[in-house]
C-alpha positions in Angstrom: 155.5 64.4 51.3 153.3 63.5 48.5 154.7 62.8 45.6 153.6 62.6 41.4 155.2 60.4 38.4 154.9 61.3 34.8 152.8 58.7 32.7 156.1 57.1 31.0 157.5 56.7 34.7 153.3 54.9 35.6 153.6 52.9 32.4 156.6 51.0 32.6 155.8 50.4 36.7 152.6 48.8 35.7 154.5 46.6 33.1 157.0 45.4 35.8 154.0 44.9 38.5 151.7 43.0 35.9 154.2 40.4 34.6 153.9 39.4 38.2 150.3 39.2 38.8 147.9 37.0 37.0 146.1 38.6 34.1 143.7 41.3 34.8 144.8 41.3 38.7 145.5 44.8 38.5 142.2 45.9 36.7 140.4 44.1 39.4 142.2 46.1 42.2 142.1 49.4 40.3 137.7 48.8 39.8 137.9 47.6 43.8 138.7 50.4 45.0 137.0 52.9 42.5 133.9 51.0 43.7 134.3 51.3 47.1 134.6 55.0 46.7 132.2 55.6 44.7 129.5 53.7 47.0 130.7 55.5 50.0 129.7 58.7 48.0 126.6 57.0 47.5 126.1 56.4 51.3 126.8 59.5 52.4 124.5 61.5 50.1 121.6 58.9 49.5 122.3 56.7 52.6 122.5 53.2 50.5 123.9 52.0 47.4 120.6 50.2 46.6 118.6 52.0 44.1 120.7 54.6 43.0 121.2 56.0 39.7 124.8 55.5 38.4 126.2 56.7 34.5 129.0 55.4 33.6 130.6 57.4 30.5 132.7 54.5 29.0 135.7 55.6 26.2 138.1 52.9 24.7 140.5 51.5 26.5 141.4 50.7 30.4 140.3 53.4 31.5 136.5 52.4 30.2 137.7 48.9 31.6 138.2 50.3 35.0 134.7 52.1 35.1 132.6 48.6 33.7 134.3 46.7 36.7 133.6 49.3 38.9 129.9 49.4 37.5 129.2 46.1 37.6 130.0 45.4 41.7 127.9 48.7 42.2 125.1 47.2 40.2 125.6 44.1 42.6 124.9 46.0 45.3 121.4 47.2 43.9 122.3 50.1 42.0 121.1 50.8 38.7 123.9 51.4 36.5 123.6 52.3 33.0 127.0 53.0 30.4 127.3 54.9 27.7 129.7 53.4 25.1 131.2 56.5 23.3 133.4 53.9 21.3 131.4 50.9 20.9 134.1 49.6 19.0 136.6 49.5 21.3 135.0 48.7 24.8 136.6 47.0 27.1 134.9 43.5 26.0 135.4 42.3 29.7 134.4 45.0 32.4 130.8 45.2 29.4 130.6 41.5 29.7 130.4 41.9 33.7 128.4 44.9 34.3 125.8 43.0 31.9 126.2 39.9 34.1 125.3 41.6 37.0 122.5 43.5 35.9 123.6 46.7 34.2 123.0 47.9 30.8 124.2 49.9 27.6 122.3 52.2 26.0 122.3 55.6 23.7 120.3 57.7 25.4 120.8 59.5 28.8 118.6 58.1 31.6 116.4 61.3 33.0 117.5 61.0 36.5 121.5 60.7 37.2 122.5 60.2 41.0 126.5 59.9 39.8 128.2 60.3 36.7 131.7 58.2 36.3 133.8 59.4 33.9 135.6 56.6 32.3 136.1 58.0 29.2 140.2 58.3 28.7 143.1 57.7 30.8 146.4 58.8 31.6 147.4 58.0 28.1 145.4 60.4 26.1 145.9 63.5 25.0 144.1 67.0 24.1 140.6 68.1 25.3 137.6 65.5 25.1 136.4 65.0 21.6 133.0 66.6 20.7 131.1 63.2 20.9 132.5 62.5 24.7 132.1 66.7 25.2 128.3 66.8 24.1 127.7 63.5 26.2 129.2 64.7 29.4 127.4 68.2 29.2 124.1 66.2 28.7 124.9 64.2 31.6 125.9 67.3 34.1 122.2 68.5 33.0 120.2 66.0 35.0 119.3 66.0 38.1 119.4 63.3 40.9 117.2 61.6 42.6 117.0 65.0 45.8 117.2 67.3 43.3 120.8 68.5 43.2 122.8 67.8 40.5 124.8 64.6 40.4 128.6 63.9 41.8 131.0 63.3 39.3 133.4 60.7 40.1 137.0 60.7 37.3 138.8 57.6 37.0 142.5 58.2 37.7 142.4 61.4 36.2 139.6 63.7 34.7 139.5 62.9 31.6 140.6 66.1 28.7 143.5 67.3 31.2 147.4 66.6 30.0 148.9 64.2 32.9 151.8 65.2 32.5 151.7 69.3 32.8 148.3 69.9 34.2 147.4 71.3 31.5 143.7 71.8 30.2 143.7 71.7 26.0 140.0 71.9 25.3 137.1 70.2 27.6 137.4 68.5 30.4 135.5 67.0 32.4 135.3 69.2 36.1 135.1 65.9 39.3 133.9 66.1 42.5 136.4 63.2 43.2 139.0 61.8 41.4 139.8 58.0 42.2 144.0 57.1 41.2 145.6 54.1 41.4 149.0 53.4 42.5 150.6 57.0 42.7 149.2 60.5 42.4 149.8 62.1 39.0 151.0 66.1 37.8 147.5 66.7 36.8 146.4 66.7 40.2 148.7 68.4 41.8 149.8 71.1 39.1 148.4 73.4 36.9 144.4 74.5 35.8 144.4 70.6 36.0 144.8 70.2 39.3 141.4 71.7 40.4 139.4 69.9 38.0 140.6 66.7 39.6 138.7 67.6 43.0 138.6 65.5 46.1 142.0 63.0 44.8 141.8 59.3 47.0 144.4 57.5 46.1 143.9 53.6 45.7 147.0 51.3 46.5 147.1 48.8 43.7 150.6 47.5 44.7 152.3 50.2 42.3 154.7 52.1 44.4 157.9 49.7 44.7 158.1 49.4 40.9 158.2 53.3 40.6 162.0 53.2 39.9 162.4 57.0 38.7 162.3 60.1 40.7 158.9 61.7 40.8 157.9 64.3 38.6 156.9 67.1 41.6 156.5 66.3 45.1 153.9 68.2 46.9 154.7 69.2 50.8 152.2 68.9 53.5 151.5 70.0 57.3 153.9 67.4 58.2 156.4 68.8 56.1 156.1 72.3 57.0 156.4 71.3 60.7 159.3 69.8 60.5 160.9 72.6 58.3 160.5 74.9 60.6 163.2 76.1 62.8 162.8 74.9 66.8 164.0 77.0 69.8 166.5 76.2 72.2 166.7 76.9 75.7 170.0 78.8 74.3 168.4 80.8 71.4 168.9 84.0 71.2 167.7 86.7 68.9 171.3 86.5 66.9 171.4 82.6 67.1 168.0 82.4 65.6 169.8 84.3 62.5 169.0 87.8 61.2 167.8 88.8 57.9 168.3 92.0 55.8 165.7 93.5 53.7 166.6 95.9 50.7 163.1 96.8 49.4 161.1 99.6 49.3 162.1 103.4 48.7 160.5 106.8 49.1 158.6 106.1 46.2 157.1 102.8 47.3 157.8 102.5 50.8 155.0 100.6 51.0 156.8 97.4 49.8 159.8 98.1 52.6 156.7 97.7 55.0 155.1 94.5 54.2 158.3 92.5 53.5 158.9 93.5 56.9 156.2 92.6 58.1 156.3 89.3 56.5 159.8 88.6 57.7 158.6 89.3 60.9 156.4 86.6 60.9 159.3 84.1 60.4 161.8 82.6 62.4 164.3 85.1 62.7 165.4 86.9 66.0 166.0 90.1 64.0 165.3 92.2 61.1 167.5 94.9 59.8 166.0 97.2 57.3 168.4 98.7 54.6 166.9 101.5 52.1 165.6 105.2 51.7 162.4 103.9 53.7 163.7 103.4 56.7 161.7 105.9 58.0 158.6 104.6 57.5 159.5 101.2 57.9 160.4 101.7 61.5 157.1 103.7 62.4 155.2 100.8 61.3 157.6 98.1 62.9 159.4 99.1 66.0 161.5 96.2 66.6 163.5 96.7 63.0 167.1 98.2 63.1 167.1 100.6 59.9 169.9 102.1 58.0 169.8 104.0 55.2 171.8 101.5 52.8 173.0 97.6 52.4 176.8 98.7 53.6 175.3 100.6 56.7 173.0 97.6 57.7 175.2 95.3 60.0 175.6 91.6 60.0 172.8 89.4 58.8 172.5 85.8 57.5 170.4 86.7 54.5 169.2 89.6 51.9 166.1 89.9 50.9 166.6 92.3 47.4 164.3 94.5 44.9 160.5 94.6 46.5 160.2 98.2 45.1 163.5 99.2 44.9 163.3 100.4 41.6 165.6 100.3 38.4 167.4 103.4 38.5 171.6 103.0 39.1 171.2 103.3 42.8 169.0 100.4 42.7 170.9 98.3 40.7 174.1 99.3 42.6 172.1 97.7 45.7 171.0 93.9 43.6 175.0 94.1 42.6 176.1 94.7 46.6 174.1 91.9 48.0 175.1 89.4 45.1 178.3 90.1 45.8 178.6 89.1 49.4 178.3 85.7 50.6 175.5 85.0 51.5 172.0 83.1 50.5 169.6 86.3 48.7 166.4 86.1 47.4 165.9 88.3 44.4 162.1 89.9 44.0 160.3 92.1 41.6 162.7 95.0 40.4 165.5 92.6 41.6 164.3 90.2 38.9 164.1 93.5 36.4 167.6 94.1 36.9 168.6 90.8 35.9 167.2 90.7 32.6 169.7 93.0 30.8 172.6 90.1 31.8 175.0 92.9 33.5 175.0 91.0 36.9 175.4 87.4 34.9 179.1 86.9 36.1 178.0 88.1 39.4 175.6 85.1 39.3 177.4 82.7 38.0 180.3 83.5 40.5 178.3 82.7 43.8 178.6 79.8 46.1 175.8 81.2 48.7 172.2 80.0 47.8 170.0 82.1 46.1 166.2 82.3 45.1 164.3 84.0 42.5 160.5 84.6 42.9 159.0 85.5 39.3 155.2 86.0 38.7 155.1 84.9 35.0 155.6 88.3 33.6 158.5 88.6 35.1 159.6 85.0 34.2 158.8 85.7 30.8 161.4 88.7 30.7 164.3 86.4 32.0 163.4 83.1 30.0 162.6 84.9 27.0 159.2 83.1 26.6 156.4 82.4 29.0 156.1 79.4 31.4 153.6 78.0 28.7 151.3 74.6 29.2 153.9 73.0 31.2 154.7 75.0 34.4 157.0 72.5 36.2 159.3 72.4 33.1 159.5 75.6 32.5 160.9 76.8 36.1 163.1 73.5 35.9 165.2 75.4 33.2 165.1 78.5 34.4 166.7 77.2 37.6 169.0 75.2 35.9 169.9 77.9 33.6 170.7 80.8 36.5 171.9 78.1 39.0 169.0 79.1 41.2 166.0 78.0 43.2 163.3 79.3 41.2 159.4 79.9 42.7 157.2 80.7 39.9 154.3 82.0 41.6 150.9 81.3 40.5 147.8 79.6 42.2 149.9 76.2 42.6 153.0 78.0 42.6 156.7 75.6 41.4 159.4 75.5 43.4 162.5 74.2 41.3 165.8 73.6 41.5 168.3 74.0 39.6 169.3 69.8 40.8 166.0 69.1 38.7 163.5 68.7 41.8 160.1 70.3 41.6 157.6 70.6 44.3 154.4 72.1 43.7 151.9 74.2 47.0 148.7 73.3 48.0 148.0 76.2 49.8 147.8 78.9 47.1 144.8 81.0 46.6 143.4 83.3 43.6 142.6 85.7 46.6 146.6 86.5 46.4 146.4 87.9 43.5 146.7 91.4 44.7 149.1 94.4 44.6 151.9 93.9 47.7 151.3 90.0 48.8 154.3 89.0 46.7 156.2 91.5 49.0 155.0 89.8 52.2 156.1 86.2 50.8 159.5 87.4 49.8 160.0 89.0 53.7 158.7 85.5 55.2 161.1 83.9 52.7 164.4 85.3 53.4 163.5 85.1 57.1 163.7 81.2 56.7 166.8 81.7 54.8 168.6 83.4 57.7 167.3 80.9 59.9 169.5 78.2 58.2 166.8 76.1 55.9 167.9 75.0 52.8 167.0 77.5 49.8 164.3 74.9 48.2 162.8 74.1 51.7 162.9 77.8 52.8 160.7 78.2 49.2 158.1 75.4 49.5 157.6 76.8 53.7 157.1 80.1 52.5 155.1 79.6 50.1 152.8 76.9 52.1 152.1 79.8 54.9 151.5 82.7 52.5 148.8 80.3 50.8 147.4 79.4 54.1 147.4 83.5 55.2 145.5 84.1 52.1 142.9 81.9 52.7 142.3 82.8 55.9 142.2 86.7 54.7 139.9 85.9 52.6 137.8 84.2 55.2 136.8 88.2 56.3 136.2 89.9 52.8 138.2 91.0 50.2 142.0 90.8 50.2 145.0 93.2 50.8 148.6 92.7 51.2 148.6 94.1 55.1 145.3 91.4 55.4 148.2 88.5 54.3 150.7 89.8 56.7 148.5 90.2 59.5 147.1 86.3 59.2 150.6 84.9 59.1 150.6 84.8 63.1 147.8 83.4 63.7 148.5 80.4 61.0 151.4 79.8 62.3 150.3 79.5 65.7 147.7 77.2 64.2 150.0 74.9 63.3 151.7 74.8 66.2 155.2 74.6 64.6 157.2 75.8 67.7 156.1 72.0 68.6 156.7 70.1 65.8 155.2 67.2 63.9 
C-alpha cells in the first residue's frame, strides 16, 4: 500500500537524513533522478537527449536548486537547456553555477521552440496559487510548440507547483504535469484532492528518505495488491451461509429502483446470500431471483450485516427501520436517507451505544448536513472528524473518495471516476459494501475494497458510452474476474 506524509512529517526526515550525509548529498540524489526521468521522456518522444529543447522555470529556493542540477547533467548530454529565473535574487547560486558550467544558460525571454518545460518554481513548502509573474511565465511556456509539433511535456519537481501539499488543494494557478518527479515519499497532493490530477504520471525517486519518516503517514492509498488480498477466499467447505449473508433495507414503492441496484451490487460481492427487507420486495426479486425478500428488517432472517437508507425515505416508517438495524448487533452501513435521519440527533445514543462496526457513506451534501459545514479545501481532515466524532468509518465520496477512521487513519482511492457522478451508482457501492461487511472484512478495509471496484466498474462503463447506475452494476463481474481475486495476490 502506498502511502503519503504531510510536509512537517518530509521536513524534519530530511533534517535527520542530511546531518548524516555530506552537504548537498541529497540535492544531488533528488537532481539524479529528476534527470534521469526527464531524459527517458526525452528518449521516448524524440529518441535522444541530444539536441532537445529543455525550459527550466527556476523559483527561489530547493526546489529551483533541484531543477539547475537536473538541467545541467541534461545539458551534458547535448540538450539545450535554457532557465528562466523568476527570482533572480534568490537562485539557487549552486545548481545556476553548474547548469552554466556545462553549457546551459539564463535568460528573459522564452526560447520559440520548447521540447519540455520543468517546473522548478516552488516546492512543498509554499503556499497558495503561483504568483502572476510565475502564472504569465508558465502560460507563455505551455504556448510553444516542440520541435514535432505537439506541444511540450511538462515535467513538476516533487510536486506541481500552486497545489497545497498538504490537502490537495488548488488555491489559484497551478501548473497542470505530464509527470511529476518526488523524492523520498509520495505526498497528499498527489494522491488527494483537485491536486492530485494535476500531478500526472507520479515516479517516485528514492533519495534514502523512508527510514527517517518516524510519523504515521498522512493517507495511505491501496492498490491491486491490496484489494487482492482483501478479498475473501473460498474454501473447499464454504457454503452460501459460511460465506456470510447481508441484509439490504433500501428502496420502497416509491424508489424501488434503489432496492434494485444495491442488490445488484451486493451481489457482486462476496456473500453467499442476500436477503432483501422493504416494501420493494417485489420488484427486487423480479430483477434478482436468487434474493430472499420480506417485507420488513424483523421479517428478514439472519444476516451478518445491514445495508440501511438507499431510498428508504424519511417518513416514521423509515426512520423506525435506521433505529431497528442500529439497534442490533451487527456492523451497518448507513446511506443516503439513512444519513438524513441522522442529522436531527434522535438516533445519537443509539450510536453512541454500539459495539458492532458501522460505516457512513456521505456525498458532500450530505456530509455537510451532519458536520454542519462542508468538507472544505482539506478533504482528508474533514472526514477524519467526522469519523472521530460519530465513532464511525466515514467514506466521503468524491472523485478520490476518503476513507477515515475514527482511529485517525485515512486512505484515499485511485480508482474513482467523474463518470460516477450519476443518479443510483452510490446505491450500487453501498450493496457491494455491506456485502464485504458480512463477509467478515474489517469496516475500513471493506470501505477502501468497495470503493476500489466501484471506481474500476465506472471506468469500464464508461469505456461503452455514457454512464448509468445498472451500467456500474453490470461491470462489477467482469472487474472482478479481471482481477482474479478468487486467486489472490
Amino acid at each position: 500500500m502506498r502511502a503519503a506524509w504531510r510536509v512537517a512529517d518530509v521536513r524534519a526526515a530530511e533534517e535527520a537524513l542530511m546531518a548524516r550525509l555530506p552537504w548537498g548529498t541529497l540535492m544531488q540524489r533528488a537532481a539524479t533522478g529528476l534527470a534521469r526521468r526527464c531524459a527517458l521522456l526525452l528518449q521516448d518522444r524524440f529518441t535522444t537527449v541530444y539536441g532537445s529543447r529543455v525550459l527550466i522555470l527556476v523559483g527561489a529556493g530547493n526546489n529551483g536548486g533541484d531543477a539547475l542540477y537536473a538541467g545541467a547533467q541534461l545539458a551534458r548530454r547535448g540538450a539545450q537547456v535554457t532557465a528562466i529565473l523568476l527570482n533572480p535574487e534568490r537562485t539557487h547560486p549552486g545548481g545556476l553555477a553548474a547548469l552554466r558550467a556545462a553549457g546551459g544558460r539564463s535568460r528573459a525571454d522564452l526560447p520559440a521552440t520548447v521540447d519540455m518545460i520543468v517546473d522548478g518554481i516552488v516546492g512543498i513548502g509554499a503556499a497558495g496559487g503561483l504568483r502572476s509573474g510565475a502564472a504569465t511565465a508558465l502560460h507563455r511556456a505551455t504556448e510553444r510548440r516542440a520541435r514535432d509539433g505537439g506541444r511540450p511535456v511538462v515535467v513538476a519537481v516533487d510536486v506541481p507547483s500552486g497545489v497545497d501539499v498538504d490537502t490537495g488543494d488548488v488555491p489559484g494557478a497551478a501548473v497542470a504535469a505530464d509527470v511529476t518527479v518526488t523524492f523520498g515519499c509520495l505526498k497528499p497532493a498527489h494522491v488527494v484532492g483537485p491536486a492530485a490530477p494535476l500531478a500526472g504520471q507520479v515516479d517516485l525517486v528514492d533519495i534514502g528518505l523512508r527510514p527517517w519518516l518516524r510519523t504515521e503517514p498522512a493517507v495511505r492509498v491501496p492498490d491491486r495488491s491490496d484489494i487482492v488480498a482483501a478479498w475473501p477466499r473460498l474454501a473447499p467447505s464454504s457454503e452460501k451461509y459460511t460465506r456470510g449473508v447481508v441484509g439490504l433495507a433500501t428502496g420502497s414503492d416509491t424508489y424501488p429502483g434503489a432496492a434494485i441496484l444495491s442488490t445488484a451490487g451486493a451481489l457482486a460481492g462476496p456473500t453467499g446470500m442476500v436477503r432483501y427487507a422493504g416494501t420493494a420486495h417485489r420488484q427486487v426479486v423480479d430483477a434478482h431471483p436468487s434474493v430472499i425478500a420480506a417485507d420488513s428488517v424483523t421479517a428478514a432472517g439472519r444476516v451478518q450485516a445491514w445495508v440501511v437508507g438507499s431510498g428508504l425515505g424519511t417518513g416514521e416508517a423509515a426512520a423506525t427501520t435506521v433505529r431497528t438495524v442500529l439497534a442490533s448487533s451487527l456492523p451497518v452501513v448507513l446511506d443516503a436517507d439513512a444519513l438524513t435521519l441522522l442529522v436531527n440527533g434522535s438516533m445519537a445514543e443509539l450510536m453512541r451505544g454500539r459495539g458492532a462496526p458501522m460505516v457512513l457513506t456521505p456525498h458532500d451534501r450530505e456530509f455537510a448536513r451532519l458536520a454542519g459545514e462542508e468538507p472544505g479545501p482539506d478533504r482528508v481532515g474533514a472526514a477524519l472528524r467526522l469519523a472521530a466524532w460519530t465513532n464511525a468509518v466515514v467514506l466521503l465520496k468524491g472523485d478520490r473518495t476518503i476513507v477515515a477512521t475514527p482511529s485517525g487513519q485515512a486512505y484515499a482511492n485511485s480508482t474513482g471516476t467523474s463518470a460516477l457522478a450519476t443518479g443510483g451508482t452510490g446505491d450500487v457501492l453501498a450493496g457491494l459494501l455491506g456485502s464485504l461487511l458480512a463477509a467478515g472484512l474489517a469496516p475500513e478495509r471493506a470501505a477502501y475494497t468497495a470503493a476500489y471496484l466501484h471506481g474500476l466498474a465506472g471506468r469500464e462503463a464508461a469505456r461503452h458510452g455514457p454512464v448509468t447506475a445498472p451500467d456500474v452494476a453490470a461491470a462489477l463481474a467482469p472487474v472482478i474476474a479481471g482481477l482474479d481475486l478468487s486467486r489472490g495476490a
